[in-house]
VOPAGU-2260 file (C-alpha; in pm, 1 decimal, decimal comma):
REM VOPAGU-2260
SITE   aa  ch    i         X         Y         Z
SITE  UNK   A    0    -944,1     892,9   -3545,2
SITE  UNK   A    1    -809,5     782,4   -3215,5
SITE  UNK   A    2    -476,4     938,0   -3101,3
SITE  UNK   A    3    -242,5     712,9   -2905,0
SITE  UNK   A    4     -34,4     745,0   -2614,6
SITE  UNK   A    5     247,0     550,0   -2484,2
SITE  UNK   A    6     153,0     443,9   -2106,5
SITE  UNK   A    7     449,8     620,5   -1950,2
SITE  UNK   A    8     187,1     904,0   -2057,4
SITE  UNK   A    9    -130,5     769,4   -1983,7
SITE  UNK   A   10    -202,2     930,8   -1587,9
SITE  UNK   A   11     -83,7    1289,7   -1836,8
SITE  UNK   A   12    -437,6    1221,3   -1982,5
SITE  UNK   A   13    -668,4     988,3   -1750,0
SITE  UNK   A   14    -768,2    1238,6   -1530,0
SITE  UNK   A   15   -1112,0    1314,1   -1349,7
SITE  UNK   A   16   -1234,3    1458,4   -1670,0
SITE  UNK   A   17   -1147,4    1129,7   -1881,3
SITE  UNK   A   18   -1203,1     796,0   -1817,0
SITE  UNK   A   19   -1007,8     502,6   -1875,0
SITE  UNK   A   20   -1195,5     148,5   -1988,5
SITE  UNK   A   21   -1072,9    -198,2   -1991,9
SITE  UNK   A   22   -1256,9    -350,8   -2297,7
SITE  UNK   A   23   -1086,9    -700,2   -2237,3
SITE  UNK   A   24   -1307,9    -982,1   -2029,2
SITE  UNK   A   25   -1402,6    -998,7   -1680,3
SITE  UNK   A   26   -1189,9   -1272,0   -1578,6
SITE  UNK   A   27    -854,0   -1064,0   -1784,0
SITE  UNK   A   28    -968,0    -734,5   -1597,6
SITE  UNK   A   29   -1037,0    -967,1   -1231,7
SITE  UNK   A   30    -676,2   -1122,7   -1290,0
SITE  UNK   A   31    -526,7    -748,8   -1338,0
SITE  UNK   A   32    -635,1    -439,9   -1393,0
SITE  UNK   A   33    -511,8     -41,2   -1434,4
SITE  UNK   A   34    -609,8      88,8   -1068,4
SITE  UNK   A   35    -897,9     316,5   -1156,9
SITE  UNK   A   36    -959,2     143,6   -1517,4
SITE  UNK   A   37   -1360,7      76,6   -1534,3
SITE  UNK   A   38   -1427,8    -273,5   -1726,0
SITE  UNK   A   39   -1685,2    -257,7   -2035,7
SITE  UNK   A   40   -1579,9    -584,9   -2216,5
SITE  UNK   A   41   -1599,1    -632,4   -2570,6
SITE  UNK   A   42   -1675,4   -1003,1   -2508,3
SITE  UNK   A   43   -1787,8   -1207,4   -2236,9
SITE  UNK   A   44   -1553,4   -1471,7   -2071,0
SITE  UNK   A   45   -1701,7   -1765,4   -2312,0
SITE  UNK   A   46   -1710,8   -1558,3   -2590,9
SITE  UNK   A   47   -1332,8   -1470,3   -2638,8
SITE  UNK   A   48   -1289,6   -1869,5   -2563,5
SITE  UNK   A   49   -1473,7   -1936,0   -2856,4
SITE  UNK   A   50   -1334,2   -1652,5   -3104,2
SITE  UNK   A   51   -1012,9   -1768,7   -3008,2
SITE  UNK   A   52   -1048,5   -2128,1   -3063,7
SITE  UNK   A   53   -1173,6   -2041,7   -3424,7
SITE  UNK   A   54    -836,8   -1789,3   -3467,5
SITE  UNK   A   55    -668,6   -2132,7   -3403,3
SITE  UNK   A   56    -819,7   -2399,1   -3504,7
SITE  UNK   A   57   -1012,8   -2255,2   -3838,5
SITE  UNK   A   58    -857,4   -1894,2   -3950,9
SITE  UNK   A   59    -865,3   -1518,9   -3855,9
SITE  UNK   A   60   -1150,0   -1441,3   -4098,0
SITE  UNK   A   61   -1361,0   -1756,9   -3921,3
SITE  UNK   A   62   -1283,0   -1561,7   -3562,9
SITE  UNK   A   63   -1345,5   -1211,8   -3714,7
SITE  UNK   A   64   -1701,8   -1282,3   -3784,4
SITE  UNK   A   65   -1797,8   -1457,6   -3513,1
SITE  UNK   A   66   -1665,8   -1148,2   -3308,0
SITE  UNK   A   67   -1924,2    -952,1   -3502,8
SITE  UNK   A   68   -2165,1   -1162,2   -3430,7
SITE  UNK   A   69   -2131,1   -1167,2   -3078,9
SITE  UNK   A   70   -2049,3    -747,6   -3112,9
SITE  UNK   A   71   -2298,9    -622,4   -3301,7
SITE  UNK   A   72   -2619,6    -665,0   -3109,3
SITE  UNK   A   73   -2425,4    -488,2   -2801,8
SITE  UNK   A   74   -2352,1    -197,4   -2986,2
SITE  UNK   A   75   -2587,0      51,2   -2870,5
SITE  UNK   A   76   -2533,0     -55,6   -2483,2
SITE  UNK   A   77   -2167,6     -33,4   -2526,5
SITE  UNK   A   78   -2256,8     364,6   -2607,8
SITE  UNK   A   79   -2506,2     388,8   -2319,6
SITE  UNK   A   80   -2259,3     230,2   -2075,8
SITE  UNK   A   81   -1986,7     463,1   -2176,3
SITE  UNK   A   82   -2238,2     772,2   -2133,9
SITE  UNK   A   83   -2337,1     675,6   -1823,9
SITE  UNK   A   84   -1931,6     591,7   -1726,3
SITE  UNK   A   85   -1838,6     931,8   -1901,3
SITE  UNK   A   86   -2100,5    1206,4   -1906,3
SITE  UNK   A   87   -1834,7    1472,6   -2021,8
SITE  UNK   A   88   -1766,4    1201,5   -2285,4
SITE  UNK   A   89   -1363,7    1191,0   -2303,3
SITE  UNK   A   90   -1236,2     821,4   -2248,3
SITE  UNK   A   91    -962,9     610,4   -2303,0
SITE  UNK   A   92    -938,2     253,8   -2431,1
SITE  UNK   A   93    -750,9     -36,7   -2401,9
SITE  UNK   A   94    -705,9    -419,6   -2457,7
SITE  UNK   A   95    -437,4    -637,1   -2413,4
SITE  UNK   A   96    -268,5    -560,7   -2658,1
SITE  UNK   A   97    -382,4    -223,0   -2814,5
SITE  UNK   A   98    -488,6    -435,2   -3090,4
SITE  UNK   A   99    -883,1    -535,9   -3266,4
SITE  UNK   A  100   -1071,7    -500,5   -2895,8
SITE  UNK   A  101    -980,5    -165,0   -2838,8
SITE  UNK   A  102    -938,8     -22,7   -3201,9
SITE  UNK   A  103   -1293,3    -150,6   -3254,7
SITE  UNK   A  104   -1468,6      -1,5   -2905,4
SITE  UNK   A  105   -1271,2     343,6   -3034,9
SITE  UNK   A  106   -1406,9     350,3   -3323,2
SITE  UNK   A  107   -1734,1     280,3   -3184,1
SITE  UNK   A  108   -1709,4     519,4   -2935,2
SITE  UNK   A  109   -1575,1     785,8   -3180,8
SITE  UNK   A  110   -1804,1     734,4   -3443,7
SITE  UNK   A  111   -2081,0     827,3   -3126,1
SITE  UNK   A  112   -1868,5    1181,1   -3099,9
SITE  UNK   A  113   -1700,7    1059,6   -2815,0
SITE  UNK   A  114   -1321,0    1230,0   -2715,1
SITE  UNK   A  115   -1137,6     885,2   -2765,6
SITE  UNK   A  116    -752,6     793,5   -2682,3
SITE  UNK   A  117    -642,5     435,7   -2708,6
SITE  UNK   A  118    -359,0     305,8   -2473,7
SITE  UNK   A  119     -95,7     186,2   -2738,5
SITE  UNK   A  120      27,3    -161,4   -2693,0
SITE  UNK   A  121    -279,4    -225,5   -2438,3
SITE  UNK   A  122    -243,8    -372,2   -2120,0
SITE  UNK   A  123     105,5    -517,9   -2157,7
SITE  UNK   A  124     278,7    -253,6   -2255,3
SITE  UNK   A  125     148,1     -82,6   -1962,8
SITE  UNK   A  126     281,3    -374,3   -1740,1
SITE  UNK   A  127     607,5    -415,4   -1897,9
SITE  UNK   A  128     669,6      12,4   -1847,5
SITE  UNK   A  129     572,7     -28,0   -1472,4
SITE  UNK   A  130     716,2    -344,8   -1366,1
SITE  UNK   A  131    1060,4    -115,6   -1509,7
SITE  UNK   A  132     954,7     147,8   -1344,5
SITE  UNK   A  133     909,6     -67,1    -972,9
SITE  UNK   A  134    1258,6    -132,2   -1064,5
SITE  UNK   A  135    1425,5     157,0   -1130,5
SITE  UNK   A  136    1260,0     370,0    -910,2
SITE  UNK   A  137    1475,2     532,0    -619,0
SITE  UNK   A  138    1356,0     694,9    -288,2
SITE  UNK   A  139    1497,5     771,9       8,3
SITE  UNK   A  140    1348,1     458,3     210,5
SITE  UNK   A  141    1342,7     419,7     598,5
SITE  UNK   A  142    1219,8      69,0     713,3
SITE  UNK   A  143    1013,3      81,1    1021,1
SITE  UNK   A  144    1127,2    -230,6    1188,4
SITE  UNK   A  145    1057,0    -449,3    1541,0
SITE  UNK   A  146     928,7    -797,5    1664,7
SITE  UNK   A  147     558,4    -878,6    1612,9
SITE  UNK   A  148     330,9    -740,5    1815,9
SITE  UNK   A  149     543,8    -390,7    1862,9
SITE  UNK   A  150     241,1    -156,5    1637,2
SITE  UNK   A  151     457,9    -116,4    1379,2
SITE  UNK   A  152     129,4     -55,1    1160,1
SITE  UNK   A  153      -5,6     209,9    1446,2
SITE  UNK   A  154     346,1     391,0    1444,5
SITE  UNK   A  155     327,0     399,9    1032,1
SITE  UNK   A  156     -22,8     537,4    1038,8
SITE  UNK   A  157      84,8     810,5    1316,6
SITE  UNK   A  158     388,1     884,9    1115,4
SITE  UNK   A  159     159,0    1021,7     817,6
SITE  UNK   A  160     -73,8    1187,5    1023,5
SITE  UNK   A  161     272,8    1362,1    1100,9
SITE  UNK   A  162     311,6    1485,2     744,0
SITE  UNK   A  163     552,9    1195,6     658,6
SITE  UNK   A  164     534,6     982,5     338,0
SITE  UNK   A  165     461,5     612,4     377,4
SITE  UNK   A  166     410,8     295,4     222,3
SITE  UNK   A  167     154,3      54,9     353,7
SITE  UNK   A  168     237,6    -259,2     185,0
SITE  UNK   A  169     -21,7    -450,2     395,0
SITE  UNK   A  170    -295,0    -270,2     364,6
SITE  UNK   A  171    -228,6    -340,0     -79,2
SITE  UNK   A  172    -166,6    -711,5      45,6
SITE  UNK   A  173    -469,6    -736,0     234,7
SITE  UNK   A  174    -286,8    -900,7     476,1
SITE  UNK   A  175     -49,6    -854,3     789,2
SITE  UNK   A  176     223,1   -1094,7     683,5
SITE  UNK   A  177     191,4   -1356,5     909,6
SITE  UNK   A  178      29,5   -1711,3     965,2
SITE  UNK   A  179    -251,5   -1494,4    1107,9
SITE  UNK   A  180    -271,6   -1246,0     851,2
SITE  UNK   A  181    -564,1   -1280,9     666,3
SITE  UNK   A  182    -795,2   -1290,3     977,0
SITE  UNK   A  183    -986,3    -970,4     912,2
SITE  UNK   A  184    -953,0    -861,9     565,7
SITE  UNK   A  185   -1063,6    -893,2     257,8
SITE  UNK   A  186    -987,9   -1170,3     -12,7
SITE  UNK   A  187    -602,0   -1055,9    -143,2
SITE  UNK   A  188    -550,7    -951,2    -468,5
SITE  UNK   A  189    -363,6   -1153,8    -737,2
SITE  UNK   A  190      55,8   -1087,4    -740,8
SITE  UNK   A  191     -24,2    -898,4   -1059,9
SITE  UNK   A  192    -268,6    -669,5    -917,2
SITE  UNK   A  193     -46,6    -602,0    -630,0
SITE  UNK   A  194     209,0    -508,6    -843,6
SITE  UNK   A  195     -31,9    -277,8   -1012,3
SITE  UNK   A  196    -136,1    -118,5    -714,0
SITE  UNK   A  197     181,3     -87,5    -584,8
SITE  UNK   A  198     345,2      91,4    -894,7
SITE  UNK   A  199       8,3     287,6    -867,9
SITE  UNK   A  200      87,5     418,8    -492,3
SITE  UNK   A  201     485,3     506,4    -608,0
SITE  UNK   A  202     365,3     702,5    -877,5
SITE  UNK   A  203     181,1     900,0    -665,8
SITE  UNK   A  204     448,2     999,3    -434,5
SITE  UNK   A  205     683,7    1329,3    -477,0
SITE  UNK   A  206     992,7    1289,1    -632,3
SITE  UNK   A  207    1260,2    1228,7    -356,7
SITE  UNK   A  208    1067,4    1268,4     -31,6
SITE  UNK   A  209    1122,6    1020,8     228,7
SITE  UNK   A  210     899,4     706,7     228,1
SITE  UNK   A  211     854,9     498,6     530,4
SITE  UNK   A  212     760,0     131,5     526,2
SITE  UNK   A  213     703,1    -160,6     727,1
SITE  UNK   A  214     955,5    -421,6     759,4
SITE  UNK   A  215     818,8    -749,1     586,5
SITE  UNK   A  216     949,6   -1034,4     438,2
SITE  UNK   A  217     909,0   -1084,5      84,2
SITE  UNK   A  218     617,2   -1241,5      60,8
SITE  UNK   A  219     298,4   -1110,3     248,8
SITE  UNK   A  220      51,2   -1390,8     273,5
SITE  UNK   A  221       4,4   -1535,9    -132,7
SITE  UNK   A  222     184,8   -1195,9    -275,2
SITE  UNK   A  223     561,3   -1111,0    -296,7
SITE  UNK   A  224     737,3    -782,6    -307,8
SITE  UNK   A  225     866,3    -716,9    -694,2
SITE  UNK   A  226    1218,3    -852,8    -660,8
SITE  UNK   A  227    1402,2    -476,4    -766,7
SITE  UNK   A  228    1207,5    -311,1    -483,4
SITE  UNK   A  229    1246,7    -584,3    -235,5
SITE  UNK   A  230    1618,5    -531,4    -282,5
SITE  UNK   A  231    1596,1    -129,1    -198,7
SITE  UNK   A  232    1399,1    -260,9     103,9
SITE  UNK   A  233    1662,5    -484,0     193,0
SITE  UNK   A  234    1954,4    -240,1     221,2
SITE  UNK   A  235    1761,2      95,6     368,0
SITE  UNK   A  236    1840,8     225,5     716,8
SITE  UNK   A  237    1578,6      59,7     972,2
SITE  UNK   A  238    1454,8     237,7    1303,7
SITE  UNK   A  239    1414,2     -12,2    1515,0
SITE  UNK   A  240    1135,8     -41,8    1807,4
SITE  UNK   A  241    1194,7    -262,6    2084,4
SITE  UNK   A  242     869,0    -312,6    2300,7
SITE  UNK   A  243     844,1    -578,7    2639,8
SITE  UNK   A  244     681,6    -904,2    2551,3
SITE  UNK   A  245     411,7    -832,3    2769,9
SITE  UNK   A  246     284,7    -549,4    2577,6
SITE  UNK   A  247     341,6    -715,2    2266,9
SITE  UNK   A  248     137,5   -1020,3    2415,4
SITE  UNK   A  249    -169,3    -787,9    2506,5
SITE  UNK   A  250    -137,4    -618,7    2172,6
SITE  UNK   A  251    -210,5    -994,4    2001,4
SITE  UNK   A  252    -469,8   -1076,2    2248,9
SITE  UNK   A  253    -645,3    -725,3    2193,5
SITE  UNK   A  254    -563,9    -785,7    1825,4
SITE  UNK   A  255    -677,4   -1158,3    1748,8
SITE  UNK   A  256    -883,2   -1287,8    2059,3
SITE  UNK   A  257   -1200,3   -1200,4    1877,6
SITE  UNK   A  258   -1177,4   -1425,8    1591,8
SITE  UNK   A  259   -1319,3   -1782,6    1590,6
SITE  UNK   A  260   -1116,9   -2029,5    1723,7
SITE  UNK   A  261   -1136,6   -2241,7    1471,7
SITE  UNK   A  262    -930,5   -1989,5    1259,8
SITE  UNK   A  263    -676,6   -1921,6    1494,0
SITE  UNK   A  264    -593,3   -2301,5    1520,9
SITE  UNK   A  265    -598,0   -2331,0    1151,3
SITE  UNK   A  266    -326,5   -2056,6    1169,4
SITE  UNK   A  267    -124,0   -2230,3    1432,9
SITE  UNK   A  268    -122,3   -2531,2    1238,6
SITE  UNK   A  269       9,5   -2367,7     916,1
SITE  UNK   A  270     341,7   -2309,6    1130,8
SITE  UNK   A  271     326,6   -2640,5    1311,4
SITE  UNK   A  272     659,1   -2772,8    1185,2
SITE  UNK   A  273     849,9   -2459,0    1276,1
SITE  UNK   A  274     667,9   -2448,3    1617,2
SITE  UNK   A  275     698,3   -2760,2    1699,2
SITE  UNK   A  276     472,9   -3030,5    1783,2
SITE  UNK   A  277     473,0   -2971,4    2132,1
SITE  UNK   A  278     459,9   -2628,2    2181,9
SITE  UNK   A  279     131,7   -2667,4    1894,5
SITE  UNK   A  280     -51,5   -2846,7    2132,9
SITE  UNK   A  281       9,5   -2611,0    2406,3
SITE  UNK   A  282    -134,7   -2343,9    2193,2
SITE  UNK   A  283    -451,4   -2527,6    2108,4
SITE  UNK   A  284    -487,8   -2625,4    2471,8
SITE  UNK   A  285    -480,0   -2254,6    2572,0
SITE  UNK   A  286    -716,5   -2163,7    2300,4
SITE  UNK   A  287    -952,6   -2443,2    2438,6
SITE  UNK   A  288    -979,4   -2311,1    2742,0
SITE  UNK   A  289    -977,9   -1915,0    2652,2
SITE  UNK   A  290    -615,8   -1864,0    2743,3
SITE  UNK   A  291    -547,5   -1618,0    2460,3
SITE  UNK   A  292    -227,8   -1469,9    2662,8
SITE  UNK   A  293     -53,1   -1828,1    2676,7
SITE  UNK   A  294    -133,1   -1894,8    2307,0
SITE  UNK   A  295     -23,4   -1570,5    2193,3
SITE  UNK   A  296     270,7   -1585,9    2396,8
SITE  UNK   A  297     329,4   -1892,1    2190,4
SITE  UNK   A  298     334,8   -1774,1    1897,7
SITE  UNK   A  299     583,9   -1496,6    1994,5
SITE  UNK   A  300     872,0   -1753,6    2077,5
SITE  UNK   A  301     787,3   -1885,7    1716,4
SITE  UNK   A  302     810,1   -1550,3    1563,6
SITE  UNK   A  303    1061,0   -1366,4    1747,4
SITE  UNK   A  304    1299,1   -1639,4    1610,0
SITE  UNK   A  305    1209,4   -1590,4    1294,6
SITE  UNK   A  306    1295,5   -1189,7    1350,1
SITE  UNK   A  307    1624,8   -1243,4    1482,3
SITE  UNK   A  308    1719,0   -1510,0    1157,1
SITE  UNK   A  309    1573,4   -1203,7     921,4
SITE  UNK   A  310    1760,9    -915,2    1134,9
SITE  UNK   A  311    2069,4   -1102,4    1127,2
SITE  UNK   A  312    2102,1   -1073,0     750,8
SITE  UNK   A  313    2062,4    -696,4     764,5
SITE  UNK   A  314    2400,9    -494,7     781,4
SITE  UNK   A  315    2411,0    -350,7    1180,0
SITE  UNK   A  316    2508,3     -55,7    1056,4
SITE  UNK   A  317    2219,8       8,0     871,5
SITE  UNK   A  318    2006,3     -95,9    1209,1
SITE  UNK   A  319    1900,3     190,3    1487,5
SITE  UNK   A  320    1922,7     206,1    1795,7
């Protein structure tokens, strides 16, 4: 039989020597996942649809069957998969739940002499424990602050090559927090699998080292910052770097001139009422005509005033120099 672990233990036994599989559906797994979870569903997308519309609309029995109808004939490649995804064979299981997916693909598994642990209360449990845990966690935070354009990313990156601690919250975001943020990286992941990524990059910090992170608002581009954190965030110390607006306008150019500009006017106009309509068409005539340094100087006056309305929120005292 299966032992059981609560998921404030589960990273005590998912290891390199174990692996941990998602047996709910692609779409459930694609929505949110464990970080380092492998998916082997139990059922397709259409085929939980349809087991669950008989739970509903007919009974459990009705829904029951048709599950092992759809289950049985995959039996043998859920074993191959999980021999191929575990050659050492010790995995771990879960559902949504910890409920008839996972208990079933244990057994399975077992039954095949495989080392099997099942995740109790599944996948939600295992949210509920770390969305506490994004909550109550405390470190001693230093926010790396300064208008856009100053490398705050560059002086985060150079800080851990330094040996110090940090938290890149756009690089989990896939995107740099701004109207211009998603030029350059890849599709962002859901809120929950931010979340889930982001609990997974605390965890794997020391206990009460000092963790540096980029100032950012609380959303970055379609994700937000867990509301418990955000508030940590919100009233650490902040160093401060002040750089000229004429570096900060090469650093844009260097930084954005060499996407289409068709995307960068999309991007002006998503801050076109902010910007105003004038200084809008200023930016798109500069883009016309290749002036990247006028555009991006543009965009500054736009977001420098949105850094002073942010800054001037923060206690000074907490702000240095």
């Amino acid at each position: 039989m299966a032992n059981a672990i609560a998921p404030e233990a589960l990273f005590e036994v998912v290891s390199e020597d174990r692996v941990l599989i998602d047996v709910r559906t692609p779409a459930e797994y694609a929505h949110g996942h464990i970080p380092g979870a492998v998916n082997l569903p139990l059922f397709s997308n259409e085929e939980r649809a349809e087991v669950g519309t008989l739970y509903k609309q007919v009974n459990p029995s009705a829904a029951l069957l048709k599950g092992l109808d759809f289950v049985g004939g995959k039996m043998s490649s859920f074993v191959r998969q999980a021999s191929r995804l575990a050659p050492n064979r010790k995995v771990a299981v879960h559902c949504w739940r910890g409920g008839k997916r996972s208990g079933s693909m244990a057994w399975l598994l077992g039954f095949a002499d495989f080392d099997v642990t099942i995740l109790q209360g599944g996948y939600k449990a295992y949210r509920q424990y770390l969305l506490e845990a994004l909550a109550g966690y405390r470190f001693d935070i230093c926010i790396l602050g300064g208008h856009t354009g100053s490398g705050k990313t560059e002086v985060l990156h150079e800080l851990h090559r330094q040996g110090e601690f940090i938290l890149d919250l756009e690089a989990l975001a896939r995107h740099k927090g701004s109207a211009f943020g998603a030029m350059g990286e890849m599709p962002q992941p859901t809120v929950e699998q931010f979340e889930n990524d982001l609990f997974d990059a605390f965890r794997k910090l020391p206990t009460g080292v000092r963790v540096w992170i980029e100032d950012e608002s609380q959303s970055i581009g379609r994700v937000y910052i867990p509301p418990g954190f955000w508030q940590q965030m919100s009233a650490a110390p902040m160093l401060r770097m002040d750089m000229p607006v004429d570096i900060r306008v090469k650093k844009l150019v260097a930084t954005y001139a060499c996407f289409p500009k068709a995307d960068l006017i999309d991007a002006f106009e998503r801050i076109r009422k902010r910007l105003g309509g004038q200084h809008l068409k200023a930016a798109v005539e500069a883009l016309d005509r290749d002036d990247f340094f006028t555009a991006a100087g543009i965009a500054l006056r736009y977001y420098d005033k949105a850094y002073a309305m942010t800054q001037s929120k923060r206690a000074p005292e907490l702000i240095y120099p």
